[in-house]
C-alpha positions in Angstrom: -6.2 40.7 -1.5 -9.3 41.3 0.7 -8.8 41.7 4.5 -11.1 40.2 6.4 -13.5 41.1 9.4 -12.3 41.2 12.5 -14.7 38.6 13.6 -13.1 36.3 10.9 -9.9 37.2 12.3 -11.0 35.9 15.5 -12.1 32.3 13.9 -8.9 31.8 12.6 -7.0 32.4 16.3 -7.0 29.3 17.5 -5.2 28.1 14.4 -3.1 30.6 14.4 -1.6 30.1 18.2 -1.5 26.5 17.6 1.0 27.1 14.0 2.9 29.7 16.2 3.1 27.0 19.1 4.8 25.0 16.6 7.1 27.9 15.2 6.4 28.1 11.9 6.9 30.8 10.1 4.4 34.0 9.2 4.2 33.4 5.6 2.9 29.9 6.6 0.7 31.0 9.3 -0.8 33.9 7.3 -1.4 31.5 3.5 -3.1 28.9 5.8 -5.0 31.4 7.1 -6.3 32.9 3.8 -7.7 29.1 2.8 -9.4 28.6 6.5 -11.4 31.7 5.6 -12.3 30.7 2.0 -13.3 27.8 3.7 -15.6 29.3 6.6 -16.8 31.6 3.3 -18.7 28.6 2.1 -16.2 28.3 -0.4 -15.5 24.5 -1.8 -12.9 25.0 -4.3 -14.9 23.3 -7.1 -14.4 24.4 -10.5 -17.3 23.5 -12.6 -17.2 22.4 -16.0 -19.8 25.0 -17.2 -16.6 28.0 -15.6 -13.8 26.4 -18.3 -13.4 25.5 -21.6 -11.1 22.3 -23.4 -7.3 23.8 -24.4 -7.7 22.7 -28.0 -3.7 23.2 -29.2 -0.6 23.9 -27.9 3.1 24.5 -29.0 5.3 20.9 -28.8 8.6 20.5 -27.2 9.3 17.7 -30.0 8.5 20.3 -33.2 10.6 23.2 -31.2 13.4 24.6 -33.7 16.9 22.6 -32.9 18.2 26.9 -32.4 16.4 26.9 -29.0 19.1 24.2 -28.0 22.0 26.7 -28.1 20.3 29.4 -26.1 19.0 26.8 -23.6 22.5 26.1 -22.9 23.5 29.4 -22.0 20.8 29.4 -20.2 21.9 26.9 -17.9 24.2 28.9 -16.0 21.4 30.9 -14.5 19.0 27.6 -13.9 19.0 25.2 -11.0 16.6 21.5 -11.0 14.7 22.0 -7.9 13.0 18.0 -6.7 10.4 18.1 -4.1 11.4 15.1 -2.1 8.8 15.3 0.5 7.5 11.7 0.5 7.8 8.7 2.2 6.7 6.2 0.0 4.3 4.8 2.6 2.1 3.5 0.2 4.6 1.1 -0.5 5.6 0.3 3.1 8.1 2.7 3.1 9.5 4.8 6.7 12.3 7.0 5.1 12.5 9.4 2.3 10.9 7.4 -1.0 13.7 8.7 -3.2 16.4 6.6 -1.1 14.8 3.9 -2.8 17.1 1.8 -4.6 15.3 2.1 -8.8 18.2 1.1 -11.2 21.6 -0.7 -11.3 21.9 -0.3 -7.2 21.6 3.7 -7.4 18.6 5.1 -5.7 16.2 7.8 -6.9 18.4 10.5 -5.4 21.9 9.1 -6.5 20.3 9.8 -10.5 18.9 12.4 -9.5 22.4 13.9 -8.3 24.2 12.7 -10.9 21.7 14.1 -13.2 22.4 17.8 -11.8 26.0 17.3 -12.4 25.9 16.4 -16.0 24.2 19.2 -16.6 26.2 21.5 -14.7 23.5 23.2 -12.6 22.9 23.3 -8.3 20.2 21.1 -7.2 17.9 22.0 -4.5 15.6 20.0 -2.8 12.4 21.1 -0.9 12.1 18.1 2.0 9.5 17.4 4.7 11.2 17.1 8.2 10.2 13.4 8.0 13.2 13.2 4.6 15.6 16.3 5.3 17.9 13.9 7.5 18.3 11.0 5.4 18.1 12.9 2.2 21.4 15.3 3.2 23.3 12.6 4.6 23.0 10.8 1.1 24.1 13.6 -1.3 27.2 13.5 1.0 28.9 11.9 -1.6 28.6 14.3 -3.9 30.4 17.1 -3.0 30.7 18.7 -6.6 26.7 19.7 -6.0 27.6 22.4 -4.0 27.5 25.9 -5.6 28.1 29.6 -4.7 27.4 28.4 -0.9 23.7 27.5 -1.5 21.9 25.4 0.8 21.3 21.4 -0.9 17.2 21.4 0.4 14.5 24.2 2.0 12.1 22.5 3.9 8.3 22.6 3.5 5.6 23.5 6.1 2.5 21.7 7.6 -0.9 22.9 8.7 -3.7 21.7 11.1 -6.5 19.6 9.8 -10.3 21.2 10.6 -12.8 19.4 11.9 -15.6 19.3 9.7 -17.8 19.5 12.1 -17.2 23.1 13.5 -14.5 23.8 11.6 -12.4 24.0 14.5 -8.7 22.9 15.2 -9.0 18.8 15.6 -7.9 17.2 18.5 -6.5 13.7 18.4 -4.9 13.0 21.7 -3.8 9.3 20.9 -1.8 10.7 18.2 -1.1 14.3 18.3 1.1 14.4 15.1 -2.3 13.5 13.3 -3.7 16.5 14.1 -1.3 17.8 11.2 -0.9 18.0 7.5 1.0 18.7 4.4 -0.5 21.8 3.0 0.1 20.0 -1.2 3.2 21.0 -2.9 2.0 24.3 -3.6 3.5 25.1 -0.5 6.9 25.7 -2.7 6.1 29.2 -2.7 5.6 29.9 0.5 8.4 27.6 1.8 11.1 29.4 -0.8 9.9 32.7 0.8 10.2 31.5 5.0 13.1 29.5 4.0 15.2 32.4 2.2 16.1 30.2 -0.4 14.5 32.8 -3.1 16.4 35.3 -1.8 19.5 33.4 -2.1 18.7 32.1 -5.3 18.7 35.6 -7.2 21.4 37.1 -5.0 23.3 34.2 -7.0 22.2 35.7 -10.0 19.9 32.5 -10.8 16.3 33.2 -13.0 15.0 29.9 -13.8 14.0 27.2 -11.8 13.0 23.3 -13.5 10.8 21.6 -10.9 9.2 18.1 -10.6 8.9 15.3 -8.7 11.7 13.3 -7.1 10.1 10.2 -8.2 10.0 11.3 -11.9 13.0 9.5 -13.4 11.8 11.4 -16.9 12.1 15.1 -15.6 15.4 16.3 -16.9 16.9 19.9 -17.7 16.1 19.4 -21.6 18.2 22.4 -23.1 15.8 23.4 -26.1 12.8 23.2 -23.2 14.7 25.6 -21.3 15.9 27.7 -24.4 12.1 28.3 -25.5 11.6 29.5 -21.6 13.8 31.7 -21.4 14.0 33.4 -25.6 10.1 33.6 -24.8 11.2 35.6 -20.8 7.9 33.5 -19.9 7.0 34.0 -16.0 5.7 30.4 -15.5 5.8 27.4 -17.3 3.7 23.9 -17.0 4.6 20.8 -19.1 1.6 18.7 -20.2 1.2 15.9 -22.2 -1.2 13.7 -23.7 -3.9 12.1 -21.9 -4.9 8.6 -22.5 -7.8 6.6 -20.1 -5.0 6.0 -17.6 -4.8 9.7 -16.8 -8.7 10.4 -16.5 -8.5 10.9 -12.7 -5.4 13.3 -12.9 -5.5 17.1 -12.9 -6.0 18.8 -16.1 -5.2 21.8 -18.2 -7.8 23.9 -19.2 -9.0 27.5 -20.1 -10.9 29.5 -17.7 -13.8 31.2 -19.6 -14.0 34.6 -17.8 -10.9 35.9 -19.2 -9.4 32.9 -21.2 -6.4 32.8 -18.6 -5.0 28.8 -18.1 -5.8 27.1 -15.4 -5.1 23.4 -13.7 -8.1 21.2 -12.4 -7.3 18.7 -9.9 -10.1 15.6 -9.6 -11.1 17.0 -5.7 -12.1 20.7 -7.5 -14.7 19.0 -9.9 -18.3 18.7 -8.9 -19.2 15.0 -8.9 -21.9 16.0 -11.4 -18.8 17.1 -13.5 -17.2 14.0 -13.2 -17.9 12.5 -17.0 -16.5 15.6 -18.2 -13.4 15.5 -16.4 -12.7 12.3 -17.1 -13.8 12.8 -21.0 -9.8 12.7 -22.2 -10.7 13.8 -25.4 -12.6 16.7 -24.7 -10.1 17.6 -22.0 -6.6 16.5 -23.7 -3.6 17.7 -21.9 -2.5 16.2 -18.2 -0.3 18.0 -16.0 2.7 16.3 -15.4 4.0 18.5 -12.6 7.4 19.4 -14.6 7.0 23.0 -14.1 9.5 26.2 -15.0 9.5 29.2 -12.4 11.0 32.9 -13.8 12.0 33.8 -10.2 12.2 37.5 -10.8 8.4 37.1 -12.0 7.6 34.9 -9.0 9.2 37.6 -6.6 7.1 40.3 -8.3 4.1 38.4 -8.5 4.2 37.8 -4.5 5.1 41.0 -3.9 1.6 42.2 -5.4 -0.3 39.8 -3.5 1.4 40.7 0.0 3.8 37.8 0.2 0.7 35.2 -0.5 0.0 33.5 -4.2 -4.0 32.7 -4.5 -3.9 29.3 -5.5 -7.3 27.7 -5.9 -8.3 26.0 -2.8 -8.4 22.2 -2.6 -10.5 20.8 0.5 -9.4 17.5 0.6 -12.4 15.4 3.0 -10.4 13.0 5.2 -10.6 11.4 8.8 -8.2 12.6 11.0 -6.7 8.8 11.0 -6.2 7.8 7.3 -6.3 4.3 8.5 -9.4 4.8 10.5 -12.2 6.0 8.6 -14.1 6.0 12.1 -12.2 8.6 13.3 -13.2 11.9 13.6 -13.8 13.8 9.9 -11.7 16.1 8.5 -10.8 18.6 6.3 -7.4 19.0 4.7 -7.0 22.5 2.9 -4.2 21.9 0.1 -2.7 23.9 -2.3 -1.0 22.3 -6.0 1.8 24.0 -7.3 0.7 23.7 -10.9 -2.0 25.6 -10.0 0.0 28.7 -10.1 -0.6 28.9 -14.2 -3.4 30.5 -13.3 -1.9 33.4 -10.7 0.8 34.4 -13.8 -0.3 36.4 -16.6 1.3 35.4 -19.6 1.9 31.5 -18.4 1.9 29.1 -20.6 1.7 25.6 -21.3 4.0 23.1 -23.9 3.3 19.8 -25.0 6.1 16.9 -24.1 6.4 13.8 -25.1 5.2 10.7 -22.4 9.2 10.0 -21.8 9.2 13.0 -19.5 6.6 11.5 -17.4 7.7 8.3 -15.6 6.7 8.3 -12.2 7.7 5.2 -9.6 4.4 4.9 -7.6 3.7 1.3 -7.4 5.7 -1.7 -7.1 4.7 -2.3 -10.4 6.1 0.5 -11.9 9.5 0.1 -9.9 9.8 -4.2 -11.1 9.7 -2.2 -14.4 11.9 0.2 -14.0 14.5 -1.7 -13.1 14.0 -4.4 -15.4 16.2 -4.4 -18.7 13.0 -2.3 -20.6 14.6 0.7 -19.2 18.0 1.7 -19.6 20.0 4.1 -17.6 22.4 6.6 -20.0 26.1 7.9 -19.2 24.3 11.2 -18.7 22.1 9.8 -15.9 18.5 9.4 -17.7 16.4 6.7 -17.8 14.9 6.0 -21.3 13.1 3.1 -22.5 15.6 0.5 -24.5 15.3 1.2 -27.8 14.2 -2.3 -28.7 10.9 -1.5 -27.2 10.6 1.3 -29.8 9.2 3.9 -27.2 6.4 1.0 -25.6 6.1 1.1 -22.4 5.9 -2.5 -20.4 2.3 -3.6 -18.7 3.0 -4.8 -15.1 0.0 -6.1 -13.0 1.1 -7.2 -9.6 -1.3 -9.2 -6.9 -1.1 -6.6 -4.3 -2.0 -8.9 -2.2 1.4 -10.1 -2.3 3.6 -7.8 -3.4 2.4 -4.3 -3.0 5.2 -3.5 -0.3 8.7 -3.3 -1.5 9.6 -5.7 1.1 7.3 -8.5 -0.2 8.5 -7.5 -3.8 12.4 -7.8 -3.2 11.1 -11.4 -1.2 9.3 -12.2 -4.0 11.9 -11.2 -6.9 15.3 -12.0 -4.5 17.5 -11.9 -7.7 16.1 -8.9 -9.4 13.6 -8.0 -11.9 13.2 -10.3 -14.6 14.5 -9.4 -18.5 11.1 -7.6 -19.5 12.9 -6.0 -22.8 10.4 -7.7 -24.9 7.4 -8.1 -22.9 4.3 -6.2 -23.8 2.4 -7.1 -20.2 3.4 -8.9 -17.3 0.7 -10.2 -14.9 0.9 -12.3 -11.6 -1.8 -13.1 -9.7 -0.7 -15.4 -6.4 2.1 -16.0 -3.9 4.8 -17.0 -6.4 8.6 -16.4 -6.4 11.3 -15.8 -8.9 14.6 -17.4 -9.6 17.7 -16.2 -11.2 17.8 -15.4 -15.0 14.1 -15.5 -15.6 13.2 -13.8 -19.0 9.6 -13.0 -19.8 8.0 -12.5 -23.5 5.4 -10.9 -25.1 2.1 -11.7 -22.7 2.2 -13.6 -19.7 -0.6 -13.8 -17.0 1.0 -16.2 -14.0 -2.0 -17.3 -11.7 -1.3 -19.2 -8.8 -4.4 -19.5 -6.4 -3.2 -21.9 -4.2 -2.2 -21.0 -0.5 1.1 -23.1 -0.9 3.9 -20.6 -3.2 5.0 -21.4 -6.5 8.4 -20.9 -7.3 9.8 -20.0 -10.9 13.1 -21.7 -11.6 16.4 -20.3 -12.6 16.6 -19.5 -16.0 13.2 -20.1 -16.9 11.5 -18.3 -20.2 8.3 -17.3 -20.0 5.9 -16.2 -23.1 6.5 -16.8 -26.8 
């Protein structure tokens, strides 16, 4: 890793003092400092189209021989289900940890989540923010058989100053000083396992593989034959993709760097905008990342060890104002890192195909109404599947966010539940209406209400063919 100039060194001090004001650690301190001088450098982060070339084939987690089963299960004893559990669901109106949430049958994200780790038999870690650590602890309270050879539940991940655009100095928000702050992208895992110990703790247990993904990803379990193929194959990194379709065109994608035909992830804020038609070209780029990603730990301690404690993800400079709500306020850069992006630090990474059932995030209200609607089933061993009555279809939900993009105005909205959506192809409302008890809805159904007074739907009401 190049050093840099003193004179660099001395650009970077006021960040620097203002990170150790704060007391984090030096790993953090010295990987946010390696992106502010990329970004002094000149350098954007963008990874033109004209740098990479489409990944035309890959193996498939569903054509995998059954074997790989059987040495996925020995496997487990060395593998732990790591959740990043950062968020705070604020795009939903949320205050508290997003995966406190409550998603099926009155259990929250975290309760499956927990139970999840238990049925397979393996210690579950999460990485928090300090926003969720609290919340999140107290709530796996009641699981007491998570706990194994004296690890720690959760690590938690840092933050980093925003830079003024303008002179690429520390911003000052005195109104708000916490704005003045960031996530640095969950490709601060690495990092964080470092400052935290938690790596070190991990392999003094005599664990190797790690299964990580997001806490909102209800599909992300420890599949046995994914983790067999891992481990037969001693693979040092691992990234789960699957198909895209158009509703993926704006998510990061797999690709093939050109130079040396090493894989590599592209987020939508590294493409040139005169890129964009390419990106978003999901047949000429195929694969999406769905942030399911397996970690070889003794690789991952080897592979910081020869980049001086620092893994050279690609830069993301994320353009902002320093108040998200206030695009007045003064402009901003955030300098992120995504975890995924680390296929391309690994020699030897690879890629495998899964099916779309290992992908089932919870970002909108309308995904949630779904979820826990009777489409979606939740199995003695903790997953949620689709019912098989909707032979593998996922249901269409369109909610007026006008009216129900906050969780609060969809439980006011929907006070008895989710509707019975197990055969509905796509549900649509559009106005200020409210849901009785027993409401069952069929095939397609577009509700439109436009008036200011609410419509209510009675109890027991069937809706659609």
């Amino acid at each position: 890793m190049t050093t840099p100039a003193s004179a660099e060194i001395q650009t970077a001090a006021p960040f620097m003092q203002r990170m150790k004001a704060e007391n984090l650690p030096e790993i953090a301190i010295r990987t946010f400092t390696y992106y502010y001088w990329q970004l002094r450098a000149g350098k954007t982060g963008l990874i033109p189209e004209s740098d990479i070339e489409p990944v035309e084939s890959l193996p498939d987690a569903e054509t995998l021989p059954a074997e790989l089963s059987a040495a996925g299960e020995r496997a487990l004893a060395h593998t732990v289900l790591l959740k990043l559990n950062g968020g705070l669901g604020t795009s939903m109106g949320l205050q508290k940890a997003k995966s406190l949430l409550p998603v099926k049958n009155g259990l929250t994200f975290l309760d499956i989540i927990a139970r999840q780790a238990i049925h397979s038999g393996v210690p579950l870690v999460l990485m928090n923010s300090f926003a969720t650590r609290a919340d999140s602890l107290a709530a796996l309270e009641r699981y007491p058989q998570l706990k194994k050879d004296d690890l720690p539940l959760d690590f938690v991940q840092h933050k980093v100053p925003k830079v003024a655009q303008a002179d690429l100095s520390p911003v000052e928000c005195a109104e708000n000083p916490t704005l003045e702050w960031c996530p640095p992208g969950h490709g601060d895992i690495y990092p964080a396992l470092v400052s935290s110990g938690m790596l070190e703790k991990l392999l003094a247990a005599g664990y190797k593989y790690v299964f990580v993904s997001n806490a909102d990803n209800l599909g992300a379990v420890i599949d046995p034959r994914i983790l067999g193929y891992f481990a037969e194959n001693d693979l040092p990194f691992m990234m789960e993709v699957a198909d895209r379709t158009p509703a993926d065109r704006k998510g990061g994608h797999l690709a093939r760097r050109r130079s040396d035909g090493q894989l590599i992830l592209r987020e939508s804020a590294q493409c040139p905008p005169e890129d964009a038609d390419a990106f978003q070209n999901t047949e000429r780029h195929r694969y999406f990342n769905t942030n399911n990603l397996w970690l070889n730990l003794p690789a991952l301690k080897e592979t910081l060890a020869a980049h001086d404690g620092i893994l050279p993800l690609p830069m993301i400079r994320n353009a902002k104002t320093v108040d998200p709500r206030n695009p007045d306020s003064t402009p901003v850069y955030q300098l992120e890192t995504a975890m995924g992006s680390a296929i391309a630090v690994f020699p030897g990474s690879a890629a495998l195909r899964v099916p779309r059932t290992r992908f089932a995030p919870v970002k909108t209200t309308n995904d949630l109404l779904a979820v826990r609607s009777d489409a979606y089933q939740l199995t003695d061993d903790a997953r949620i599947r689709l019912h098989p009555a909707r032979q593998n279809r996922p249901v269409v939900v369109e909610l007026d966010p006008a009216h129900y993009k906050l969780i609060n105005q969809l439980d006011e909205h929907f006070p008895h539940g989710a509707p019975s959506l197990r055969y509905c192809e796509r549900f649509a409302v559009r106005g200020n209406i409210f849901f009785g008890a027993n409401i069952t809805v069929r095939g397609t159904v577009v509700l439109e209400h436009p008036h200011t007074d609410p419509l209510t739907i009675p109890d027991g009401t069937v809706l659609g063919a």
